[in-house]
Wavefront OBJ file of the C-alpha trace (Angstrom):
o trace
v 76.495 -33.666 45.959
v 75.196 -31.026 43.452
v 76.188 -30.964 40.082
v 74.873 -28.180 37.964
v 76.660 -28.579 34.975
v 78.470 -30.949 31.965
v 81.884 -29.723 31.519
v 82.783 -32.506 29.818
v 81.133 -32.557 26.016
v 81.744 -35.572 24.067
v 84.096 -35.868 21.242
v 81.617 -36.928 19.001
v 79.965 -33.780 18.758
v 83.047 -32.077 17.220
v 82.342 -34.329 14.470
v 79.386 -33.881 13.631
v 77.490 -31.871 10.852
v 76.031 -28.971 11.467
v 72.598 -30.282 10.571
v 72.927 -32.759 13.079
v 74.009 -30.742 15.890
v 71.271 -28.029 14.728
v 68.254 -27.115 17.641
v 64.625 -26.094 16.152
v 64.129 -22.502 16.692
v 62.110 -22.968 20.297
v 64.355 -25.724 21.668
v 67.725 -23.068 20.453
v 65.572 -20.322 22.403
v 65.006 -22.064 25.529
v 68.296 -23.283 25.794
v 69.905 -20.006 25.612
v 67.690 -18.597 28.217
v 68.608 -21.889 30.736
v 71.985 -20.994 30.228
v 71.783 -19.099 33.214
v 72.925 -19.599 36.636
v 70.062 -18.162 38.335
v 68.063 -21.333 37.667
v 70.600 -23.518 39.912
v 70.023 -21.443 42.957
v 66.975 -23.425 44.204
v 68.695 -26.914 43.810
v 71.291 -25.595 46.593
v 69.177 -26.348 49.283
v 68.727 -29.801 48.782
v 71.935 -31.121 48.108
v 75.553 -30.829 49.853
v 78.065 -28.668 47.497
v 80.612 -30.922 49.000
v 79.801 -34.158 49.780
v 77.375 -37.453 48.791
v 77.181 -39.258 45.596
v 76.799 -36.397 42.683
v 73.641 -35.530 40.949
v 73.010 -35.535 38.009
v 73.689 -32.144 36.233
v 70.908 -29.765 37.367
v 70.803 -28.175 33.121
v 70.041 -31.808 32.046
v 66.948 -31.980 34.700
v 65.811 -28.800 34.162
v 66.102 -29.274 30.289
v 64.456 -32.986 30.415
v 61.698 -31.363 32.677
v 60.786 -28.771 29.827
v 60.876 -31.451 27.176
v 58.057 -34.069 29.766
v 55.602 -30.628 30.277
v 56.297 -29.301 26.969
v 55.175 -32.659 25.009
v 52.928 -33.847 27.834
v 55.380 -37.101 28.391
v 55.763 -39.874 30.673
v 58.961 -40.318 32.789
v 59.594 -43.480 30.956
v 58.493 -41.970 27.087
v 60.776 -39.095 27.908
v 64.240 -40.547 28.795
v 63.471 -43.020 25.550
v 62.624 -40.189 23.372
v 65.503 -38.153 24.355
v 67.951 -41.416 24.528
v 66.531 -41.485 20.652
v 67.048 -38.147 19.321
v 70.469 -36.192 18.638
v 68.822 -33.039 18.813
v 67.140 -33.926 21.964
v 70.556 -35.092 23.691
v 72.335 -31.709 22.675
v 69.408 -29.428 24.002
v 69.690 -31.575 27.435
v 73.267 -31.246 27.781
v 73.780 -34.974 27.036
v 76.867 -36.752 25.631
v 76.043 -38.585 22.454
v 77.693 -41.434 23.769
v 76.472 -40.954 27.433
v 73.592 -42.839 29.200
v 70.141 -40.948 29.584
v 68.996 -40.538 33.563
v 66.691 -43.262 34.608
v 62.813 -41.824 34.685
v 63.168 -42.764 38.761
v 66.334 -40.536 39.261
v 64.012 -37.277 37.504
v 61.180 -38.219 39.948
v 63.250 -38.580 42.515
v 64.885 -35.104 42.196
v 61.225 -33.750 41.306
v 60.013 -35.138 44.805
v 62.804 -34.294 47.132
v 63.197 -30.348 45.588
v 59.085 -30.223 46.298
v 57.036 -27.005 45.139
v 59.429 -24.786 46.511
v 61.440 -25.064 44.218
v 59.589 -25.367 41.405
v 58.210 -21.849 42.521
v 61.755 -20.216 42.899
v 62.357 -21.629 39.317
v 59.128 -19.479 38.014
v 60.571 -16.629 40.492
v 63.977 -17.057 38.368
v 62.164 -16.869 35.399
v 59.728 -14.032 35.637
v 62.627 -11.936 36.675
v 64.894 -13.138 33.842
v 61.639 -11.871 31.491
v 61.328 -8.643 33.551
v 65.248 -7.288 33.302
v 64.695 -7.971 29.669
v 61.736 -5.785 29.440
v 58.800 -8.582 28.742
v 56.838 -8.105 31.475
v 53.949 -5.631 31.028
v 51.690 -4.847 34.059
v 49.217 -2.264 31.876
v 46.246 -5.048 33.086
v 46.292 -8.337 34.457
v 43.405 -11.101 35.041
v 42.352 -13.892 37.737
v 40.501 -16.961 37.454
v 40.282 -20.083 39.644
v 39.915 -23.598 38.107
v 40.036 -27.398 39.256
v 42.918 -29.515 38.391
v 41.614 -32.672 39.076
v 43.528 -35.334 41.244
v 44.352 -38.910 39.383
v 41.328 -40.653 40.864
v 38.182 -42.402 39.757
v 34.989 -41.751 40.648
v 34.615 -42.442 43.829
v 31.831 -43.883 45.517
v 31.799 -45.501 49.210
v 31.033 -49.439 47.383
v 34.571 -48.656 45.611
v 36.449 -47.219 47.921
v 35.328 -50.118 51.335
v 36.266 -52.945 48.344
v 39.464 -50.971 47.547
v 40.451 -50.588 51.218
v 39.285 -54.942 51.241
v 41.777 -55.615 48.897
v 44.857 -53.270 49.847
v 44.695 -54.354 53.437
v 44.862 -58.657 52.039
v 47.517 -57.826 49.756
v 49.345 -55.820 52.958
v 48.995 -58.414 54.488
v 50.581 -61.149 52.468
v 53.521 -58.628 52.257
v 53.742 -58.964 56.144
v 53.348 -62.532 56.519
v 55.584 -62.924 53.474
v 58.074 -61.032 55.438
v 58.239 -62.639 58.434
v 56.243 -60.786 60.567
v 52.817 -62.175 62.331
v 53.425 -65.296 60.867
v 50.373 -66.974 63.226
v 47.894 -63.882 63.225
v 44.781 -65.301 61.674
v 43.563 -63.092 58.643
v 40.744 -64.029 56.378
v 41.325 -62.554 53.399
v 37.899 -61.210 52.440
v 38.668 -59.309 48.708
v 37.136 -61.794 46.421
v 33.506 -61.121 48.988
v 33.987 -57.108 48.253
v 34.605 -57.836 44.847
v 31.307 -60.042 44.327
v 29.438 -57.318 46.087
v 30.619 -54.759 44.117
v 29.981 -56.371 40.639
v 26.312 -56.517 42.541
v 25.759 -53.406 42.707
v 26.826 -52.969 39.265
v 23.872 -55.472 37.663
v 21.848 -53.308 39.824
v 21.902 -50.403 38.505
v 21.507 -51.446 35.138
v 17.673 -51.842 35.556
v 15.253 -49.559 34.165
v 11.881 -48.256 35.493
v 10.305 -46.075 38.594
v 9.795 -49.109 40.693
v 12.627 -51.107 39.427
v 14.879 -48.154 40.617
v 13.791 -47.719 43.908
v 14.400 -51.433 44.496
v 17.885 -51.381 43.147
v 18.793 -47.888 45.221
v 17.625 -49.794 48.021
v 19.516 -53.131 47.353
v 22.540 -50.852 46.854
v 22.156 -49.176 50.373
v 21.856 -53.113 51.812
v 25.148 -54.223 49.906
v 26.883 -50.930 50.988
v 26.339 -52.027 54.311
v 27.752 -55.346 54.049
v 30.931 -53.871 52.045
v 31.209 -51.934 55.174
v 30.770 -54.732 57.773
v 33.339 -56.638 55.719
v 35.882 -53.655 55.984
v 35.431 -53.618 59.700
v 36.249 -56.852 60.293
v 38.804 -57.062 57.969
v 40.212 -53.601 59.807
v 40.002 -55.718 63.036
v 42.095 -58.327 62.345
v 44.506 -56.104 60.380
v 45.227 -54.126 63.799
v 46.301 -57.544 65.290
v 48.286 -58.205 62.452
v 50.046 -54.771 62.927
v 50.642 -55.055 66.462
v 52.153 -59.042 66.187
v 53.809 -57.441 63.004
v 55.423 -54.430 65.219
v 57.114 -56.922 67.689
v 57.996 -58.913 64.910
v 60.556 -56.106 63.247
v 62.866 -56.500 66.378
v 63.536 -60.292 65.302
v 64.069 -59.438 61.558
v 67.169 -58.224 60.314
v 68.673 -57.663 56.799
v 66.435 -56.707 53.446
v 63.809 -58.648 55.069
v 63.458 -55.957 58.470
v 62.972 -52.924 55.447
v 60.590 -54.717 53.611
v 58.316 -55.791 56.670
v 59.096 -52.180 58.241
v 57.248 -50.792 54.152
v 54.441 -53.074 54.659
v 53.956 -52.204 58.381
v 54.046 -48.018 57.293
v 51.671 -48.802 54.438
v 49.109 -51.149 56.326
v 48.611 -48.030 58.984
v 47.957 -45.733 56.352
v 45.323 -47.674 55.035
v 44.283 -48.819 58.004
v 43.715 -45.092 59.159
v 41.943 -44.039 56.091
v 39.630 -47.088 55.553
v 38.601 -46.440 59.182
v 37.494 -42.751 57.513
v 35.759 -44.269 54.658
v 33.901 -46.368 56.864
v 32.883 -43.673 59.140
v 31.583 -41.871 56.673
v 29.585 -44.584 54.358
v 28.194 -45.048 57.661
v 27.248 -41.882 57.884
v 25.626 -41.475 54.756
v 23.239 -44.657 55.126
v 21.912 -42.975 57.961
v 20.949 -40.225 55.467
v 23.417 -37.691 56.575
v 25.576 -35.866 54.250
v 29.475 -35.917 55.246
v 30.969 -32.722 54.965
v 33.044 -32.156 51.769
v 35.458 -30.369 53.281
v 36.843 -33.246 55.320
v 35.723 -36.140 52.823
v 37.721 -38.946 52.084
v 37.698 -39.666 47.972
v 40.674 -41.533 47.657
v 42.881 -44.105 49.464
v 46.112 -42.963 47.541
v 45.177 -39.194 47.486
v 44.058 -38.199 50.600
v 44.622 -34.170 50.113
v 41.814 -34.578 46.993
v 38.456 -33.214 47.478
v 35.391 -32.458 45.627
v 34.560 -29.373 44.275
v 31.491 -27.770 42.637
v 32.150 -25.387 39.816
v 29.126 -25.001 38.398
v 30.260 -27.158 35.023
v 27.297 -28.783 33.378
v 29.404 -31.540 32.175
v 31.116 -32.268 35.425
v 29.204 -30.305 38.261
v 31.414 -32.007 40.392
v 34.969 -32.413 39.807
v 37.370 -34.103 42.599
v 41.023 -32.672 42.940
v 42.442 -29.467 43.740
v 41.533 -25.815 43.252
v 43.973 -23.595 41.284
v 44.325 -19.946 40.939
v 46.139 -18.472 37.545
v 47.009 -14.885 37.052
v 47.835 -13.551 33.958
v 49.027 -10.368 31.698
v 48.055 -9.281 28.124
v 51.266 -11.028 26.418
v 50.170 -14.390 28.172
v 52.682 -14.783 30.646
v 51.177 -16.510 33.740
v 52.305 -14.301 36.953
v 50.855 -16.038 39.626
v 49.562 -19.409 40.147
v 48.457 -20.987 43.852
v 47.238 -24.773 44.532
v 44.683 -25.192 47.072
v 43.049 -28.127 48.965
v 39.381 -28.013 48.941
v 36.916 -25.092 47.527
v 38.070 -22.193 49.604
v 36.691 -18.941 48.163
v 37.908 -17.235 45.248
v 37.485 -13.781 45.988
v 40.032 -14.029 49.163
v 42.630 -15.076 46.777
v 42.753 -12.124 44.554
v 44.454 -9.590 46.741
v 47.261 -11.792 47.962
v 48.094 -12.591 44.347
v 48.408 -9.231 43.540
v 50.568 -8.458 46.033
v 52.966 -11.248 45.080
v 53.022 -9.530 41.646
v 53.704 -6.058 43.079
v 56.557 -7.950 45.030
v 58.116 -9.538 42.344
v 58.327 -6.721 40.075
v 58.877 -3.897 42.355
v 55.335 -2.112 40.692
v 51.749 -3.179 41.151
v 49.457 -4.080 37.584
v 47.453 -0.716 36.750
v 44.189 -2.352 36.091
v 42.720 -5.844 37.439
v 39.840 -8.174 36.232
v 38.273 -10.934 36.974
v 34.989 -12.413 37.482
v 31.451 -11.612 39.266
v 33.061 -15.034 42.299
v 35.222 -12.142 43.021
v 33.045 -9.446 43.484
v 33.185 -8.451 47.515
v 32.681 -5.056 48.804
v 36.247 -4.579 50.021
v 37.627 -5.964 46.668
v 38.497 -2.426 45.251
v 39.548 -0.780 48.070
v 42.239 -3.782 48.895
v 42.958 -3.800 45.385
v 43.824 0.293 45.218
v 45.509 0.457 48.553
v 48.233 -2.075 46.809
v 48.963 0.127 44.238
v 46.001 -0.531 41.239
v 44.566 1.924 39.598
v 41.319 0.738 37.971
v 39.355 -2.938 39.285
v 37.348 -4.230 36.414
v 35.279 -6.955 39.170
v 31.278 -7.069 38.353
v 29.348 -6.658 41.802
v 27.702 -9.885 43.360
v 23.910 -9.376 43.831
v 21.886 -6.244 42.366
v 24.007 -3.339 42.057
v 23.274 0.490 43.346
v 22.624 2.982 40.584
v 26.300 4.310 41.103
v 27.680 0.555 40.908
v 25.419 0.348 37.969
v 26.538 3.154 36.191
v 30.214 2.001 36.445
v 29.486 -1.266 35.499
v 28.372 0.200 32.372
v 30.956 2.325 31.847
v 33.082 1.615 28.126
v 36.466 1.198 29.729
v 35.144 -1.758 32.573
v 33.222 -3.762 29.989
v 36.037 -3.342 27.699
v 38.512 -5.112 30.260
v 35.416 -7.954 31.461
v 35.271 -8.932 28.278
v 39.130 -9.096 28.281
v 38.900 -10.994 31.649
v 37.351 -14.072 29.572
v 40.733 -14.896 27.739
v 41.787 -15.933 30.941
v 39.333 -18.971 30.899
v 41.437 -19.374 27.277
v 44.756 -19.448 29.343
v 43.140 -22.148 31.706
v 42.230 -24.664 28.935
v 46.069 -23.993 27.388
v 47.594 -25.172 30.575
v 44.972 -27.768 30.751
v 45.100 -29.353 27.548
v 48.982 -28.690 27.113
v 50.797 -28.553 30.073
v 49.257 -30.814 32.841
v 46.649 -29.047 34.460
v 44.240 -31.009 33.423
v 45.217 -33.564 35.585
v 47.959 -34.371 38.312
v 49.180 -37.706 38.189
v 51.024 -37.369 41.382
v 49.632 -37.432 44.742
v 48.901 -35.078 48.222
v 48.881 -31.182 47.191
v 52.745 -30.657 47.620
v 53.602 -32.640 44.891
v 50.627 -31.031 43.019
v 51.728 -27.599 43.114
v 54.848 -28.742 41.753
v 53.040 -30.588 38.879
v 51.802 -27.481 37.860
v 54.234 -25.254 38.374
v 56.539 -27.222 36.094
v 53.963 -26.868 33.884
v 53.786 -22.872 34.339
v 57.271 -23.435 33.858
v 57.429 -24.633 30.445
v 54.402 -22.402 29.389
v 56.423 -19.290 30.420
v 59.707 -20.400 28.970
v 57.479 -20.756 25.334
v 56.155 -17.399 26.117
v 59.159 -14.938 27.061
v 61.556 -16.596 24.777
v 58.745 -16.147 21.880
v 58.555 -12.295 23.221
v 62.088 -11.979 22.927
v 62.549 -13.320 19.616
v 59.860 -10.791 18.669
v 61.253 -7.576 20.470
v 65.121 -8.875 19.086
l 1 2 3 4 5 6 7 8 9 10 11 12 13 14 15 16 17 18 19 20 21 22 23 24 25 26 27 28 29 30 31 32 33 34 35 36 37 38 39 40 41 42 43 44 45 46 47 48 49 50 51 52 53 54 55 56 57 58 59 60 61 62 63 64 65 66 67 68 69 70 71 72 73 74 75 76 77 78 79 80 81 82 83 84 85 86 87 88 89 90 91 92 93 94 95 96 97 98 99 100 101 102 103 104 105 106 107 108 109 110 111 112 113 114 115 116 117 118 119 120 121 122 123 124 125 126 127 128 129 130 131 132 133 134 135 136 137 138 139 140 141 142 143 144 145 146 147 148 149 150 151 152 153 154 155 156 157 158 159 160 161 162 163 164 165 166 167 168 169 170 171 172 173 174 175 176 177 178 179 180 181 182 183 184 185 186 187 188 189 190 191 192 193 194 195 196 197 198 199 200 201 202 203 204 205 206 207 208 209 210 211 212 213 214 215 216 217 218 219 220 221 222 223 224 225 226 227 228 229 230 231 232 233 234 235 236 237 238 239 240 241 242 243 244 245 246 247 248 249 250 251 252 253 254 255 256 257 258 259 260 261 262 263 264 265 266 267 268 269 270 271 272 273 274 275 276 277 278 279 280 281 282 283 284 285 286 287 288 289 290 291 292 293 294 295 296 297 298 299 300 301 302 303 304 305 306 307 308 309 310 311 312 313 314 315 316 317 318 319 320 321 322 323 324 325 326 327 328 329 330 331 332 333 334 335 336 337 338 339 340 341 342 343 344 345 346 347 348 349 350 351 352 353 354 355 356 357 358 359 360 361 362 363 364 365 366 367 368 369 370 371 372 373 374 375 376 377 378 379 380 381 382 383 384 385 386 387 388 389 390 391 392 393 394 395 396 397 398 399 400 401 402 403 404 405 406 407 408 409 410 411 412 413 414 415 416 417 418 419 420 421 422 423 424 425 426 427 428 429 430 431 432 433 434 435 436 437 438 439 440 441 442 443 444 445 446 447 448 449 450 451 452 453 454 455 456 457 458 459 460 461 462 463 464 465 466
């Protein structure tokens, strides 16, 4: 059942100071502008109005979900800090002498709302900032980044040893269970391990002729990594399907923990079939295709994508698209899987901008990726009057002379504060890296952090303009 407010303020607050009860000057800001109804609307959806066991107060979530983005903290850090803090507990709409929400209840609400949510929160907000005159659509700017995905590095040696392990440890769960209780399953993670601490000494030697041994030794040991992960896959099917019969004779807390372990065991069943596919297909010197790649047994929806960094040239996550205006308020923001191209992207943004403020931005920049032919004609059929995008390949004299022209290098050089805007999110808000998994739950990382940055923004505008 949804609860979207505390109507019941503790009696200890009446007694305190004013010093004590006192917000700093951003947290007092925010909290007026959350005082709003608008930003319960999206909650709706996902819980009865009239029955179930009541939620917690949507104002504390959304409040406690500014505070993790805002200060980059952990679920756990986060209900300790604000369990902590007086100041804290009055901003979140907490009793003084009330319990904080358990960090699994907030993730819990922050997976079952999903991204759209999070993105009719930002709709809430952007709206909020546009009645009160904030929003300015004189020129806006576009620019894609990667928000990478909470992996290692992957290579196929780590990721056939990984898939070793996680099916021997599934399979204790089983047999612990009570399911295929006389399967036979050798347990080969402590052979994948050795192997991969091979390959490891390997590489560590030095020389023309040294390396071409060890590249080749690695190829041989990748091999048997994936020979072991095939017959350990083998034997885990017979597990599952003794396993499956199995869950008709269990009952009780034992019949949900064997039905987990069953679930889990075909997932990475399924994907270390992929993984071995395609190590297979590179040592027959064949390149699998990135689009489709497997880099992750816990993040399937990652992949990797070339930017053109020289200190990453390859990053592995997510691609991201972030529109902004002059004042810094971020407009527009998409998640994609893979590396689709940028220049697609630009229009549709734009439109969602026109949409959401009833008027399209009068002048639009962004860099040479997006540079099509039919860029500036999309662009001024949706309402914009001047497209600051640099050409790809060598430009006509006309296209040259434009280029050139004071008013479009004025607004490319504006563009590049964008890049600014990127690293802001990045280094301050969560972009830099999703510690969730699968692109759903992605999009809503970030948007929670678009969230926060916005709320910082417009409430800094208005305290400017007031």
């Amino acid at each position: 059942m949804l609860v979207t407010r505390n109507l019941q303020p503790s009696l200890w607050e009446t007694v305190l100071p004013e010093e004590c009860r006192r917000l700093s000057p951003l947290l007092e800001r925010v909290d007026r502008w959350l005082d709003d109804e608008a930003f319960f609307a999206p909650f709706r959806p996902h819980f009865s109005e009239l029955f179930g066991r009541p939620s917690i107060p949507m104002e504390v979530y959304l409040r406690m979900m500014f505070l993790k983005f805002q200060y980059r903290l952990g679920y756990e850090s986060l209900c300790r800090e604000v369990g902590d803090s007086i100041s804290w507990r009055i901003f979140c709409r907490l009793d003084l002498d009330g319990s904080v929400p358990a960090p699994s209840t907030l993730s819990k609400i922050a997976t079952r709302c999903g991204e759209q949510t999070v993105l009719a929160l930002n709709e809430a907000l952007l709206a909020k900032a546009d009645a009160a005159k904030l929003v300015k659509l004189g020129k806006v700017r576009a620019d894609t980044t990667v928000v990478s995905a909470n992996v290692e590095y992957p290579t196929d040696s780590g990721l056939l040893a990984d898939a070793v392990t996680r099916i021997g440890n599934l399979v204790r769960r089983i047999k612990a269970a009570g399911g295929a209780t006389r399967t036979v399953f050798r347990d080969r993670s402590r052979s994948a391990k050795a192997r991969v601490r091979r390959i490891g000494t390997k590489l560590k030697l030095r020389g023309a002729e040294a390396k071409q041994e060890a590249q080749a030794t690695v190829l041989r040991i990748t091999g048997e990594l994936a020979g072991l992960a095939e017959r350990a896959m083998a034997e885990a099917a017979a597990v599952l399907a003794n396993a499956r019969r199995a869950l008709q004779r269990v009952s009780g807390r034992r019949r949900g923990m064997l039905r987990k372990a069953i679930n889990e065991l075909a997932t990475i069943h399924r994907r270390g079939a992929k993984v071995v596919a395609q190590t297979r297909q590179r040592l027959a010197g064949q390149k699998p295709d990135s689009a489709t790649r497997l880099v992750s047994l816990h993040e399937p929806d990652a992949r990797p994508i070339k930017k053109g960094r020289l200190g990453k040239p390859v990053e592995f996550g997510y691609k991201a698209q972030v529109v902004d205006n002059e004042d810094g308020l971020v407009l527009d923001y998409t998640v994609e899987e893979g590396n689709p191209p940028d220049a697609p992207q630009l229009a549709p943004a734009v439109k969602r901008v026109k949409r959401r403020f009833g008027r399209a931005p009068k002048a639009v920049a962004a860099d040479r990726v997006y540079g099509e032919t039919t860029m500036d004609k999309e662009l001024t059929d949706l309402g914009v009057r001047t497209v600051a995008i640099p050409r790809k390949g060598k430009p006509s004299m006309a296209r040259r002379a434009e280029e050139h022209r004071r008013g479009f290098r004025k607004l490319v050089k504006w563009r590049t504060g964008c890049e600014g805007r990127i690293s802001h999110l990045k280094n301050r808000y969560g972009w830099g890296r999703s510690l969730v998994d699968g692109r759903e739950r992605t999009t809503a990382w970030c948007g929670y952090g678009v969230l926060a940055h916005n709320l910082v923004k417009a409430t800094n505008l208005a305290a400017q303009k007031g």
